[in-house]
DSSP file (Angstrom, degrees, kcal/mol; ACC not computed):
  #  RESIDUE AA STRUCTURE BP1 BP2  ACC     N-H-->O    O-->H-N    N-H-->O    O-->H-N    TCO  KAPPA ALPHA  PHI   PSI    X-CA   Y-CA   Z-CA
    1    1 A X              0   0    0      0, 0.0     2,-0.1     0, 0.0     0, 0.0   0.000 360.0 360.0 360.0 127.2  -27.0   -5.9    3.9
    2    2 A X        -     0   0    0      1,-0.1     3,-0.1     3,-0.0     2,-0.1  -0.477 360.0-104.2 -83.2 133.7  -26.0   -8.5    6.9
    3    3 A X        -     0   0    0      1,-0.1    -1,-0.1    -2,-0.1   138,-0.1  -0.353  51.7 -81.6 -53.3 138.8  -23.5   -6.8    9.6
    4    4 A X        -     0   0    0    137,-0.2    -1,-0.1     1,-0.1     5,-0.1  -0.116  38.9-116.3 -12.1 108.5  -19.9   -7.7    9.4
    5    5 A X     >  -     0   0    0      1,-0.1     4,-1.1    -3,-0.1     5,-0.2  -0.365  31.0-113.9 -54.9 156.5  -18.6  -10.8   10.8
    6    6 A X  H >> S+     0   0    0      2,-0.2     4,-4.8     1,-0.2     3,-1.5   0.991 118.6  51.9 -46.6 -55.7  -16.0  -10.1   13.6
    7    7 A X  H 3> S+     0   0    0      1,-0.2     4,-2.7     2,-0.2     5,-0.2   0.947 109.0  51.5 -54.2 -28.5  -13.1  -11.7   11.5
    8    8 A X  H 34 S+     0   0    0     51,-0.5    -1,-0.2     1,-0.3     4,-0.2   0.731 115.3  45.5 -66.7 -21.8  -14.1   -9.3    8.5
    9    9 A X  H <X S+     0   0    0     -3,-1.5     4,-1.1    -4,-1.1    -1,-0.3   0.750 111.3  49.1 -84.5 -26.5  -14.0   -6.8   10.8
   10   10 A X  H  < S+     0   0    0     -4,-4.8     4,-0.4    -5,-0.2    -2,-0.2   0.785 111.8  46.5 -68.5 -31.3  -10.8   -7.7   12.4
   11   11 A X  T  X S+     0   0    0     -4,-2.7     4,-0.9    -5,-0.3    42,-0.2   0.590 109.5  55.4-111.7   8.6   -8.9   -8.1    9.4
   12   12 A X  H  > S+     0   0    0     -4,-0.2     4,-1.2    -5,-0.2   130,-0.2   0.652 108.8  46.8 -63.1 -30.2  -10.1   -4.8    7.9
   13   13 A X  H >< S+     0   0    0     -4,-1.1     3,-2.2     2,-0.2     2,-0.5   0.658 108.8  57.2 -84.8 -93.2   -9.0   -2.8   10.9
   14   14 A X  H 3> S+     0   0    0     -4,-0.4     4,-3.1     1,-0.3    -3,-0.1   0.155 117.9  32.0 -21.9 -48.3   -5.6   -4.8   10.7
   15   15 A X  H 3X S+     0   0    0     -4,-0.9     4,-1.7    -2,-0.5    -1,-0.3   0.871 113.5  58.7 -56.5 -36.5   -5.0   -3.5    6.8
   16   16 A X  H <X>S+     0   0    0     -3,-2.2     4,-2.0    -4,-1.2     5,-0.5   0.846 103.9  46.4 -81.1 -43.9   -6.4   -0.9    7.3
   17   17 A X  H >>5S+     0   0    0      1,-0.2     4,-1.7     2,-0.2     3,-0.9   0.992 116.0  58.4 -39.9 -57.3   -3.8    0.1   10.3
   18   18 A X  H 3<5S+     0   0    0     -4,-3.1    -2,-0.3     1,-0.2    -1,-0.2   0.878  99.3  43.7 -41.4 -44.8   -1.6   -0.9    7.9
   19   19 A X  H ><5S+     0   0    0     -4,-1.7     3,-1.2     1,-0.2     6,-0.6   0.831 113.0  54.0 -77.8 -28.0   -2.1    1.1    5.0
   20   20 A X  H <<5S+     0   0    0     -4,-2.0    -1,-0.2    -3,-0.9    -2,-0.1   0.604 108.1  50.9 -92.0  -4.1   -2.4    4.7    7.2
   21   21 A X  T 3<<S+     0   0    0     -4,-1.7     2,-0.2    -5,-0.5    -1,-0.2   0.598 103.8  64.1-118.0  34.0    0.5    4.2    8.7
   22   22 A X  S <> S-     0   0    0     -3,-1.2     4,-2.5    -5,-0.1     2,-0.5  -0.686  94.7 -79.5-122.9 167.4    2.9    3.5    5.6
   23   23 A X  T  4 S+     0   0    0     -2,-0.2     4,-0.2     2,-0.2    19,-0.2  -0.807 113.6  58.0 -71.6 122.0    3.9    5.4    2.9
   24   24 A X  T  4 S+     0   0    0     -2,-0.5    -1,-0.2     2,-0.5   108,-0.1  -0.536 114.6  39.0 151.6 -91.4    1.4    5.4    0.5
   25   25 A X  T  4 S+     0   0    0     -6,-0.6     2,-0.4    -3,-0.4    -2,-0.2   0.977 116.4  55.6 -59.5 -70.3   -1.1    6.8    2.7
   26   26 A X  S  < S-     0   0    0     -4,-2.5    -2,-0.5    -7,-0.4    -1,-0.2  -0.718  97.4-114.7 -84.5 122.8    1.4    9.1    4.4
   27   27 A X        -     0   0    0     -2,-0.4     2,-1.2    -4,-0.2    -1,-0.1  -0.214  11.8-144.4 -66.8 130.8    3.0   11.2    2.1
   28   28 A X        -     0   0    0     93,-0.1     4,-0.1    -2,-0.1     3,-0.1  -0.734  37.2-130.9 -84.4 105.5    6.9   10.8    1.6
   29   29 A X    >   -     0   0    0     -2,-1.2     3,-3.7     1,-0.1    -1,-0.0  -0.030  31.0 -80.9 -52.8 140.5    7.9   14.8    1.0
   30   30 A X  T 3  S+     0   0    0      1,-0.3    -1,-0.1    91,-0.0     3,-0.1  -0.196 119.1   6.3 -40.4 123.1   10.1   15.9   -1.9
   31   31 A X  T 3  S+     0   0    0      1,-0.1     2,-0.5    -3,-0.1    -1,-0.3   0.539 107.2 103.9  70.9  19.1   13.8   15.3   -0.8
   32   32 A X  S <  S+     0   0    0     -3,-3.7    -1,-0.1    -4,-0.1     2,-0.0  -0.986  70.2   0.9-125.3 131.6   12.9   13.4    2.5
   33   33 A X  S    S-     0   0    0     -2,-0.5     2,-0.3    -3,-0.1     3,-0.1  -0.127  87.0 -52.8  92.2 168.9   13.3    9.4    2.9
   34   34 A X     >  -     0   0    0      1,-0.1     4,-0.7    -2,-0.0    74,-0.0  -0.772  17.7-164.0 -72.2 114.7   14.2    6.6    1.1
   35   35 A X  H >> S+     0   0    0     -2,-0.3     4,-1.5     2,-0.2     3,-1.2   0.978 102.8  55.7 -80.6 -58.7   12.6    5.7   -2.5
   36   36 A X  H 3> S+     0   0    0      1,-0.3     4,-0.9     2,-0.2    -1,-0.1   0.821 113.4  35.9  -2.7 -69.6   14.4    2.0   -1.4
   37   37 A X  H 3> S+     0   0    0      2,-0.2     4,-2.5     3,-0.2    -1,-0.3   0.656 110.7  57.2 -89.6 -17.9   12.6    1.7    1.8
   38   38 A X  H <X S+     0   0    0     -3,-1.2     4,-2.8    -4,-0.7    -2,-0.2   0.962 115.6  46.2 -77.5 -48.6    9.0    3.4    0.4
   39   39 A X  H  X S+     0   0    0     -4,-1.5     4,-1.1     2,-0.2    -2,-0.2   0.732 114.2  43.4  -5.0 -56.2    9.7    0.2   -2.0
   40   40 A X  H >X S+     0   0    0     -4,-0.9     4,-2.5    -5,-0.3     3,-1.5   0.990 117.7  47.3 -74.4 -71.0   10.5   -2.1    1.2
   41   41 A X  H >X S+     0   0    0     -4,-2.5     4,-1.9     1,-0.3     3,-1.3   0.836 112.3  50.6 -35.2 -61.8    7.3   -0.4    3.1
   42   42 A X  H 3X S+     0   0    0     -4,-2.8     4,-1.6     1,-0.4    -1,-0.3   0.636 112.1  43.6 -66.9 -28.3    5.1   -1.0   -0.1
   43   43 A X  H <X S+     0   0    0     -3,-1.5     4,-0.7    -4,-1.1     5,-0.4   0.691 115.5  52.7 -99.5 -22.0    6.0   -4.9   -0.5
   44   44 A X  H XX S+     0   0    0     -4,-2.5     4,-5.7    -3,-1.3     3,-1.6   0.978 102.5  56.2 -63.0 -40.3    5.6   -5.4    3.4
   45   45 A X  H 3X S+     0   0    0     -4,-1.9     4,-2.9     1,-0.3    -2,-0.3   0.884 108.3  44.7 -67.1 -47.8    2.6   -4.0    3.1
   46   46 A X  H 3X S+     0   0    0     -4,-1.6     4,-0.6     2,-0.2    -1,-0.3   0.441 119.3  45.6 -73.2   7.0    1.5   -6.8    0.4
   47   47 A X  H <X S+     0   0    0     -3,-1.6     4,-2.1    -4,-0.7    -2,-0.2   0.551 107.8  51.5-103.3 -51.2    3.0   -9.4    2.5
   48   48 A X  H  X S+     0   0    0     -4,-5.7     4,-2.0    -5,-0.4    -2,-0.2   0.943 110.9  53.0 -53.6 -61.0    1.5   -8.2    5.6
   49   49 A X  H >X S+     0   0    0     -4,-2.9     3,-1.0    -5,-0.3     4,-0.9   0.988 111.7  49.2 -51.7 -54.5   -2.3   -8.2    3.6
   50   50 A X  H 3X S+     0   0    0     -4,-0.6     4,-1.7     1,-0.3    -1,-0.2   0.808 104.0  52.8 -42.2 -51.5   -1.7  -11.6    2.7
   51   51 A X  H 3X S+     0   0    0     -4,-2.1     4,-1.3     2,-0.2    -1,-0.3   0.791 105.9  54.9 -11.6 -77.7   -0.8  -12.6    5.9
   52   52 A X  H XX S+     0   0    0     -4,-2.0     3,-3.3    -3,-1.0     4,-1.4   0.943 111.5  46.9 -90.5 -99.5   -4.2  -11.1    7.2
   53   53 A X  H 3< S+     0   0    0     -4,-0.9    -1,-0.3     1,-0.3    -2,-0.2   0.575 109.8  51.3 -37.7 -25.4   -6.2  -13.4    4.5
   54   54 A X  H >< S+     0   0    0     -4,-1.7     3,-0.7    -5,-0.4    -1,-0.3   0.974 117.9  44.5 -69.8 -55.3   -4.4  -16.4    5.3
   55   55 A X  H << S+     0   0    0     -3,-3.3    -2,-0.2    -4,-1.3    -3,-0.2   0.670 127.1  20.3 -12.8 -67.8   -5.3  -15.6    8.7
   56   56 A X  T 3< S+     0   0    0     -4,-1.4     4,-0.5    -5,-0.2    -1,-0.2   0.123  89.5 118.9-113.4  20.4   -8.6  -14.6    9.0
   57   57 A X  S <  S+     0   0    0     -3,-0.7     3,-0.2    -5,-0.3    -2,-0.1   0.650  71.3  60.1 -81.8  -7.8   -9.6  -16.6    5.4
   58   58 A X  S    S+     0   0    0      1,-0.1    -1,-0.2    -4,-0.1    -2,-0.1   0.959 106.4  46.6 -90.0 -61.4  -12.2  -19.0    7.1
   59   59 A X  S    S+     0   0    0     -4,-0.1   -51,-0.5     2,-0.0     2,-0.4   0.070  92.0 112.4 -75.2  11.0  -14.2  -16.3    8.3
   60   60 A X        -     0   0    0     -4,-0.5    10,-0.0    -3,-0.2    -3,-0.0  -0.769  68.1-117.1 -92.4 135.7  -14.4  -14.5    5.5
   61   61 A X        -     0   0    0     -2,-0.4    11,-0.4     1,-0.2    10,-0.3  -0.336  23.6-156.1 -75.3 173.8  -17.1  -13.5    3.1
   62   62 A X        -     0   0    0      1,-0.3     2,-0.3     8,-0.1    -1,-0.2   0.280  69.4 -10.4-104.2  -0.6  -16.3  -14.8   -0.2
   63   63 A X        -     0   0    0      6,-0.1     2,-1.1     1,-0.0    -1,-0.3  -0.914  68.2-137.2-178.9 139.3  -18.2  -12.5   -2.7
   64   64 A X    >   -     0   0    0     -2,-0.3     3,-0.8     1,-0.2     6,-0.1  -0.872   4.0-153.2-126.6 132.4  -21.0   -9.8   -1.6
   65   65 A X  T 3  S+     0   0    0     -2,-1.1    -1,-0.2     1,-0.2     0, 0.0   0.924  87.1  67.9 -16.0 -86.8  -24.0   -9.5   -3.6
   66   66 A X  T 3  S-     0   0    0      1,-0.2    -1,-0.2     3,-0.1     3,-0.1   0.300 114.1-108.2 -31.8 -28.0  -24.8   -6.0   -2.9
   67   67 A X  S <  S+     0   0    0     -3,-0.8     2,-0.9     1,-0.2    -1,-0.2   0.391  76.9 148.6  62.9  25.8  -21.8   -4.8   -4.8
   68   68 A X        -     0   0    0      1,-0.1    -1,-0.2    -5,-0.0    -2,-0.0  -0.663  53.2-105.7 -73.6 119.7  -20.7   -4.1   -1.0
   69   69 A X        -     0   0    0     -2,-0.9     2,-0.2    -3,-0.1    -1,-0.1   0.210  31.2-149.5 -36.2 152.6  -16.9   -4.5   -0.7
   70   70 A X     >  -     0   0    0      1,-0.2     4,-0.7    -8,-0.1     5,-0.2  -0.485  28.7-117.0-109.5 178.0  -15.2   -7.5    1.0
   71   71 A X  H  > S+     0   0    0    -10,-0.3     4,-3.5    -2,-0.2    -1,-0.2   0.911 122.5  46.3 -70.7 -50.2  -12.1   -7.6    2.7
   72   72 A X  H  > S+     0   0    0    -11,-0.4     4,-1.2     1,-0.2     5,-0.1   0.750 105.7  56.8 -32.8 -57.3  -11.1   -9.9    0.0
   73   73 A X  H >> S+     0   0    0      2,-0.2     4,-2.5     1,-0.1     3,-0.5   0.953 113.8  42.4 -53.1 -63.5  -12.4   -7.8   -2.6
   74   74 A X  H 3X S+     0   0    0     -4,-0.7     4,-1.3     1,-0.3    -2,-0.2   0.992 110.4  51.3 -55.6 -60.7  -10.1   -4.9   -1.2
   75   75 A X  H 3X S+     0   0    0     -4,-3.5     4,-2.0     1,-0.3    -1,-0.3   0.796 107.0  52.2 -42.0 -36.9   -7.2   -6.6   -0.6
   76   76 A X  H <X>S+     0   0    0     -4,-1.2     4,-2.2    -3,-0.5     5,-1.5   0.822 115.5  47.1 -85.2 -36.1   -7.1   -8.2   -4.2
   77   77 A X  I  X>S+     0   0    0     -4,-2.5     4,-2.2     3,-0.2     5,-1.1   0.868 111.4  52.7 -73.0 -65.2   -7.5   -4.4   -5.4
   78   78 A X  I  X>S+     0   0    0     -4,-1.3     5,-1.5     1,-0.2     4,-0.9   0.615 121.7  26.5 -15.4 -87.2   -4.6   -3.4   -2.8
   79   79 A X  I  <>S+     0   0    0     -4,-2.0     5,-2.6     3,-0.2     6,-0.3   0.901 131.0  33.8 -46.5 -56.6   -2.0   -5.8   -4.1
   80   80 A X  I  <>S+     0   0    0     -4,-2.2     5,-1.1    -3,-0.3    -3,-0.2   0.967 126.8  29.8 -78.6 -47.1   -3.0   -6.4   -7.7
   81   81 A X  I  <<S+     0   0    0     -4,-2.2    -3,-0.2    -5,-1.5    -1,-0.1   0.899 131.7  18.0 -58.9 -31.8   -4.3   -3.2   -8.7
   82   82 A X  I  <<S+     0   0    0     -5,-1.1     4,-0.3    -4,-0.9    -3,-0.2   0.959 127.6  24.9-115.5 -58.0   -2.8   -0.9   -7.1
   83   83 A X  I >><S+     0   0    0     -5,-1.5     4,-2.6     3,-0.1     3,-1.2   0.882 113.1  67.2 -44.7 -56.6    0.8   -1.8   -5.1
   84   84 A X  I 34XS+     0   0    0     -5,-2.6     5,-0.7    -6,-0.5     4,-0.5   0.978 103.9  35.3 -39.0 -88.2    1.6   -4.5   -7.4
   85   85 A X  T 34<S+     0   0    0     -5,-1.1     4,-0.3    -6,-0.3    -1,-0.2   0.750 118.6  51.7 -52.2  -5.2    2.2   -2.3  -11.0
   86   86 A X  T <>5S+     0   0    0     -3,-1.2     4,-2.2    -4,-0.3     5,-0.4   0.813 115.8  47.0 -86.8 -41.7    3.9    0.8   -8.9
   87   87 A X  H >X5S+     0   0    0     -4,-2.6     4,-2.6     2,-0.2     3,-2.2   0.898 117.5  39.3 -37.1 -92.7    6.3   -2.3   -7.3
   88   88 A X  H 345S+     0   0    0     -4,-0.5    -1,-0.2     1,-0.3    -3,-0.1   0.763 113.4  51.1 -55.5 -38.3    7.1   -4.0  -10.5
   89   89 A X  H 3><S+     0   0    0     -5,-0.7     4,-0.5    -4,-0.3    -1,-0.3   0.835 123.8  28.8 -76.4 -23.7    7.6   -1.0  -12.7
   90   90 A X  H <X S+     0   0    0     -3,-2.2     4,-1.6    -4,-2.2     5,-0.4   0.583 102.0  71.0 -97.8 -14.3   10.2    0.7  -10.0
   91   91 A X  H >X S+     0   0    0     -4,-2.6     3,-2.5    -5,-0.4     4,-0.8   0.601 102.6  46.0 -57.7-118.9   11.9   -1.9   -8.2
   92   92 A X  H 3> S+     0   0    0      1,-0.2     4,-4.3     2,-0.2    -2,-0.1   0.140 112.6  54.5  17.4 -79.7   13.9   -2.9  -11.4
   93   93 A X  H 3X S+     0   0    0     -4,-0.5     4,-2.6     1,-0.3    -1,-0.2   0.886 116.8  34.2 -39.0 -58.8   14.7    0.9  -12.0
   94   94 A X  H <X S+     0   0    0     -3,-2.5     4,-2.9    -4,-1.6     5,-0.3   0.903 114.0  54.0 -68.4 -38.6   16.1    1.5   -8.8
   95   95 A X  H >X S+     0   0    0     -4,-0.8     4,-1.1    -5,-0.4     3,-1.0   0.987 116.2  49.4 -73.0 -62.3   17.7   -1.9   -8.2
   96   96 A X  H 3X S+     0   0    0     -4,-4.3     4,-1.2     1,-0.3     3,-0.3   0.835 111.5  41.5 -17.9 -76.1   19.3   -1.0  -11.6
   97   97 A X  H 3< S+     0   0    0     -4,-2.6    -1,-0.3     1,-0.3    -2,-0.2   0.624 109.9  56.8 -67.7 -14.9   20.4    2.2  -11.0
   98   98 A X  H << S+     0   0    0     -4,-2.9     3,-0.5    -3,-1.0    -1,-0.3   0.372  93.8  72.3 -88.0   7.0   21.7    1.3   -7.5
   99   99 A X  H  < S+     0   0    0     -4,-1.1    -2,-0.2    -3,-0.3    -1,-0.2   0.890  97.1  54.3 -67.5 -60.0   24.0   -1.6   -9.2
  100  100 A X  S  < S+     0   0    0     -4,-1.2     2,-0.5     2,-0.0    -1,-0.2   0.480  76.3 141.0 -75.9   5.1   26.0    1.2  -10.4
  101  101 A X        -     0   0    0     -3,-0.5     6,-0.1     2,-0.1    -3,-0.1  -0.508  57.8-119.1 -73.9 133.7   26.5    2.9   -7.2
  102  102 A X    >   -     0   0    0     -2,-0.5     3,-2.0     1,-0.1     8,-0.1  -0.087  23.0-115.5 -62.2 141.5   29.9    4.1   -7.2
  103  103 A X  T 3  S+     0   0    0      1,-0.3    -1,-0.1    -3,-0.0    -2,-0.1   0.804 109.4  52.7 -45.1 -54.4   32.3    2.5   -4.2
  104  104 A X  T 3  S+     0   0    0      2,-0.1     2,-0.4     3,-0.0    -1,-0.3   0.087  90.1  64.9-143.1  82.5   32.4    5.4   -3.1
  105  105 A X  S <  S-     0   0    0     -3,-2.0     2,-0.3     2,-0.0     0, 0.0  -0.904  76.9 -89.2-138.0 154.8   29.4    7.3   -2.4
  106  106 A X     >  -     0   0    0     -2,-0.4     4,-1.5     1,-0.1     5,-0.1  -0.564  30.7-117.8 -60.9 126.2   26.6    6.7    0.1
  107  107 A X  H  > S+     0   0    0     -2,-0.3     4,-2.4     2,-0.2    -1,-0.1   0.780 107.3  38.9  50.8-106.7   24.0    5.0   -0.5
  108  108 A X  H  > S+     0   0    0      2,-0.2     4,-2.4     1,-0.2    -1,-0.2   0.819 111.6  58.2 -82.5 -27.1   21.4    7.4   -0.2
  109  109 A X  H  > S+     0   0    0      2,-0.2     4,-2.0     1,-0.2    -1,-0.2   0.955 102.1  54.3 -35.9 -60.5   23.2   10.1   -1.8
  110  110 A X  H  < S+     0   0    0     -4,-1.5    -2,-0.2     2,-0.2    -3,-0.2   0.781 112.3  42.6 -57.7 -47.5   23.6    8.1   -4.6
  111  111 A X  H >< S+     0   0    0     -4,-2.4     3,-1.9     2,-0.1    -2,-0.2   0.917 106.0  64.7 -42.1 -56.5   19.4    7.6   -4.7
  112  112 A X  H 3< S+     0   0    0     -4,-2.4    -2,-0.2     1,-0.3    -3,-0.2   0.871 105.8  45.8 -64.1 -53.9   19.1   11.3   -3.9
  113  113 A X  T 3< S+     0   0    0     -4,-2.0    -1,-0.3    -5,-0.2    -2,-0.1   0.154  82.6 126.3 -82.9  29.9   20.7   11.8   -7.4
  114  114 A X    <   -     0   0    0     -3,-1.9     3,-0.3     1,-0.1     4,-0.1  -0.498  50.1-149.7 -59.2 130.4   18.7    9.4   -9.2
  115  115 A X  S    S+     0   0    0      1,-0.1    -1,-0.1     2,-0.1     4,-0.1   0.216 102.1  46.6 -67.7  19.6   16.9   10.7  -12.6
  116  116 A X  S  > S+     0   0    0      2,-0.1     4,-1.5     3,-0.1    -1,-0.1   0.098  88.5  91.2-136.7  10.9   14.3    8.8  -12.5
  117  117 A X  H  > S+     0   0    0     -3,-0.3     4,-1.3     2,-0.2    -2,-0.1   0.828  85.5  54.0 -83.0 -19.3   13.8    9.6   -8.8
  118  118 A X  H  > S+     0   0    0      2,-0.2     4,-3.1     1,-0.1    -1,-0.2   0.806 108.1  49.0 -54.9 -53.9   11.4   12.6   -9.5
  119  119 A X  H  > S+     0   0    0      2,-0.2     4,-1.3     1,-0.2     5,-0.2   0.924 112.4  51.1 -69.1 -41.9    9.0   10.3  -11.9
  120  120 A X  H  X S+     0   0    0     -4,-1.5     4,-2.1     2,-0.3    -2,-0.2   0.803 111.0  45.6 -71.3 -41.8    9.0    7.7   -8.9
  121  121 A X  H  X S+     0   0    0     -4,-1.3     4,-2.9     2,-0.2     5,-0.2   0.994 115.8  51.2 -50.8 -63.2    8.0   10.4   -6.1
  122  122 A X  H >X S+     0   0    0     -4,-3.1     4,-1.4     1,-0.2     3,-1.0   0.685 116.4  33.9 -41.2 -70.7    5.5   11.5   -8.7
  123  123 A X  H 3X S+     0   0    0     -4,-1.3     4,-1.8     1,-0.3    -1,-0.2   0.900 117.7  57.6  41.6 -77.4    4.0    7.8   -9.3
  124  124 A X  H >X S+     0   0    0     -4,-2.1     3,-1.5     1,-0.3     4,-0.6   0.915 109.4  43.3 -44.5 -43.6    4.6    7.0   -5.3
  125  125 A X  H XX S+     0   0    0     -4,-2.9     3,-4.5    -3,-1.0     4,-0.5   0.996 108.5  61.7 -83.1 -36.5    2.2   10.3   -4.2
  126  126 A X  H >< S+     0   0    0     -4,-1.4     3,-0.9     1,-0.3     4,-0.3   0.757  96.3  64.3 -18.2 -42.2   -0.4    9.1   -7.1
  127  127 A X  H XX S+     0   0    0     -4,-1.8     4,-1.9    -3,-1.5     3,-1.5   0.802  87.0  74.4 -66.5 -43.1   -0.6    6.0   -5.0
  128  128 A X  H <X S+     0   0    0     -3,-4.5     4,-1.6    -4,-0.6    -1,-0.3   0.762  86.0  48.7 -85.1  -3.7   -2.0    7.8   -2.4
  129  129 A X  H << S+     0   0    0     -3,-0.9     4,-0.5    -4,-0.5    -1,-0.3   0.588 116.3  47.9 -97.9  10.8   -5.6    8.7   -3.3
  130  130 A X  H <> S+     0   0    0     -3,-1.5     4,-2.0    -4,-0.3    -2,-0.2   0.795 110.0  53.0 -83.3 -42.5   -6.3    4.5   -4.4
  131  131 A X  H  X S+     0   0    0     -4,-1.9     4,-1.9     1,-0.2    -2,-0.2   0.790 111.0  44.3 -83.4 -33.2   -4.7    3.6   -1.3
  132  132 A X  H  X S+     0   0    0     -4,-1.6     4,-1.9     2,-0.3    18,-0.3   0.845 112.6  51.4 -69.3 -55.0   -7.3    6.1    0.8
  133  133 A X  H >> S+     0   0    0     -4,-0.5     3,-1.3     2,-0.2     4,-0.6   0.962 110.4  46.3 -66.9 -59.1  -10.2    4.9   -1.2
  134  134 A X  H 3X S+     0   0    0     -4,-2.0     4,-3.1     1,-0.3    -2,-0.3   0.883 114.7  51.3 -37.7 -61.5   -9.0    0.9   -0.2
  135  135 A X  H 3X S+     0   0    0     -4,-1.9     4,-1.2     2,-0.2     3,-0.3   0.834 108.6  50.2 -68.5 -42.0   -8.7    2.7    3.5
  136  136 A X  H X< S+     0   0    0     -4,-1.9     3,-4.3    -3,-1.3     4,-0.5   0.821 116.2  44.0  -8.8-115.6  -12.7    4.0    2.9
  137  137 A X  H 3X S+     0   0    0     -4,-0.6     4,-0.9     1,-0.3    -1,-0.2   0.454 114.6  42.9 -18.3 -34.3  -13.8    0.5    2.0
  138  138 A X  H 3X S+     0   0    0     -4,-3.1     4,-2.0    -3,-0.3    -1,-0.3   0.903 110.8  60.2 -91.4 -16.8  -11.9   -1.5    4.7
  139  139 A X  H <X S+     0   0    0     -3,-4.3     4,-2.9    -4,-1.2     5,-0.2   0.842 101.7  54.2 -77.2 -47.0  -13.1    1.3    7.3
  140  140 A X  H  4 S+     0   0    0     -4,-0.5    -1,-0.3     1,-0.2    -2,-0.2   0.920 111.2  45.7 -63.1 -36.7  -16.9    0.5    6.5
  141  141 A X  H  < S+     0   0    0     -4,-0.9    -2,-0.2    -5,-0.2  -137,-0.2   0.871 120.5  37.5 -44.8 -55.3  -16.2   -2.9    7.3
  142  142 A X  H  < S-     0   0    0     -4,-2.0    -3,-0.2     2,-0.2    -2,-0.2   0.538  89.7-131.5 -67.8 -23.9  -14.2   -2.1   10.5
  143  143 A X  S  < S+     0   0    0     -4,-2.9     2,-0.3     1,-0.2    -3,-0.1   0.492  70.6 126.4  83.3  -2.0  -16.1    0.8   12.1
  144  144 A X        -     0   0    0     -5,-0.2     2,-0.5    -6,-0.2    -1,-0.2  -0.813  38.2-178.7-115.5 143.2  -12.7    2.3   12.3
  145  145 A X        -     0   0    0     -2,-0.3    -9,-0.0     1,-0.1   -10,-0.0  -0.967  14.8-171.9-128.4 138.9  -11.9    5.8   11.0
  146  146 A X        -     0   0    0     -2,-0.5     3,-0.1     2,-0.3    -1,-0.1   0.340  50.3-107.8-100.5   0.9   -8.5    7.6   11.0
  147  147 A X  S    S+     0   0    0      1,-0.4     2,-0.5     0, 0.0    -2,-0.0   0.937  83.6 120.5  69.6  46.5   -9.5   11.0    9.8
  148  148 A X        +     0   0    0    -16,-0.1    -1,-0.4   -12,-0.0     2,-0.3  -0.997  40.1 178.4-138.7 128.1   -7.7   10.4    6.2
  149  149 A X        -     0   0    0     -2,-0.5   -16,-0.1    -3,-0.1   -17,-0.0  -0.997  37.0-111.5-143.0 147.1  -10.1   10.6    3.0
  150  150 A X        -     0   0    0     -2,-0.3   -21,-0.1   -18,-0.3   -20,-0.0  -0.314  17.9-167.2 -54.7 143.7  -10.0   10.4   -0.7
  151  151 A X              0   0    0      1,-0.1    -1,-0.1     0, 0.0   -22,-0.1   0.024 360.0 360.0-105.8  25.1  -10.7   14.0   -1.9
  152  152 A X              0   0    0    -23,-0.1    -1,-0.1     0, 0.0    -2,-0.1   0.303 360.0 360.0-120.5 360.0  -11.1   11.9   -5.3
């Protein structure tokens, strides 16, 4: 297997920062944060990868033989697989239900009492042992390890 180009390593560690230091990775605890903003993080966070590959996209491999992972390869799982279908299936719900927040109530109050906010935690912490494998795979790329693994 041929070593890593620099950019393939450079724009592994960049996601890869990305993804352990969002929610996702880092668990949002039961009754703490914003289901809004883990929403906000998660779509930066596909906005941010893209970024990266636009970025670094010359210097990237395109396809590895080996069945070794790409940046490319990861990134596609990271947005389509894996961010993408928790995004589209809970934006809506939330943007819904926050449509009807009452004039006058907070905000976040108003979230806190969501019913559907339980199933969304649930879903959101699910997230996190795909998003740890993605962090594996870009870490062999990068050389860089953060002391987070899948136990899966």
């Amino acid at each position: 297997m041929t070593a890593p180009s620099e950019s393939e390593r450079m724009a592994a560690f960049d996601i890869q920062v990305e993804l352990v230091t969002r929610i996702g990775v880092q668990e949002l605890a039961p009754g703490t944060g914003s289901l809004r903003e883990a929403l906000a993080s998660l779509k930066s966070l596909i906005d941010f990868t893209r970024a990266t590959l636009h970025t670094y996209s010359i210097g990237l491999e395109r396809g590895a033989e080996s069945g070794a992972p790409t940046v490319q390869n990861l990134a596609y799982t990271l947005i389509n697989d894996t961010i993408r279908p928790f995004t589209t299936t809970w934006h809506p719900r939330l943007a819904a239900y926050e449509a009807r927040c009452p004039a006058d109530a907070a905000p976040p109050d108003h979230e806190a009492a969501w019913p559907e906010a339980e199933a969304m935690r649930a879903e959101l912490a699910a997230l996190r042992e795909p998003l740890l494998r993605i962090v594996e795979g870009l870490g062999g790329i990068s050389g860089a390890d953060f002391g987070v693994a899948a136990t899966g």
